[in-house]
N, C-alpha and C positions, 0 to 999 in steps of 0.2 A: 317363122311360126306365127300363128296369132296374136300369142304374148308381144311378141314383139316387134309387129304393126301397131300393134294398138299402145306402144309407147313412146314406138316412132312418131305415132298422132298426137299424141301426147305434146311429147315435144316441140314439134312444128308449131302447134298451135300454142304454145305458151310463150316461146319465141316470139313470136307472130304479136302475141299481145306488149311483150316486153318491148319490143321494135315499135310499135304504136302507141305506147303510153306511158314507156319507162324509161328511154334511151337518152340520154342528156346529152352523148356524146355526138351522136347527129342531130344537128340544127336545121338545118333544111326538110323541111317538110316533105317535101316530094320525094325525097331519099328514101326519107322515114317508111311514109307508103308504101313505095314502090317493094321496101323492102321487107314490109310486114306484109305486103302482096304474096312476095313471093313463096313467105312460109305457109301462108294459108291454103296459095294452090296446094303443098307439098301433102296439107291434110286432107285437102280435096281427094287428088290421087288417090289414097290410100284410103278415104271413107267420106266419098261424094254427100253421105248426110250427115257428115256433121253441121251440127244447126250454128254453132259458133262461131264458126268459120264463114259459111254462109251468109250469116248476121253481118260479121266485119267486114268481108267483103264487100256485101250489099252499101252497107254504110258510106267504106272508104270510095266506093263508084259514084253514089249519092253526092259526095261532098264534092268530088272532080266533077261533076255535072252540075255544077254550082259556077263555074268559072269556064270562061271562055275559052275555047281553043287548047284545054287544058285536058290529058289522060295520061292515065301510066303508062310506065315506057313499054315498045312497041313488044318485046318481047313478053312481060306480065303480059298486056292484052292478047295476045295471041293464044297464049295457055287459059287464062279465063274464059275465052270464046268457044277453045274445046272441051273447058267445062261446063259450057252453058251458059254462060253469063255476057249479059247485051252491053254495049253501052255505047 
């Protein structure tokens, strides 16, 4: 139902933020990423505008385009690409 896509998004996306800014228990940064990547696709799928989503992602590509020879793992990039997103 709609109710409950749109809590699904919900979720993804607060996950997504938790995994990026609250998570103490992965220390590796590119875990972290990869792994707040992967909840934001999951709101993508389900509401290609959400702008929050969008935002972090944009950001978290921003930052990996800061450093050499450096992107999320091969799989994030592949779903990002079929959402649109360059890098």
């Amino acid at each position: 139902t709609p109710e409950v896509l749109k809590l699904r998004e919900k979720v993804y996306l607060n996950y997504g933020l938790f995994l990026e800014y609250r998570d103490n228990e992965v220390t590796n940064m590119r875990d972290k990423m990869n792994n707040a990547l992967r909840q934001y696709v999951e709101v993508l799928k389900i509401n290609p505008d959400n702008e929050k989503a969008i935002t972090e992602v944009e950001q978290i590509l921003g930052i990996y385009s800061t450093f050499p020879n450096r992107q999320p793992d091969e799989d994030v990039m592949a779903e990002l690409k079929e959402l649109g997103f360059k890098f």
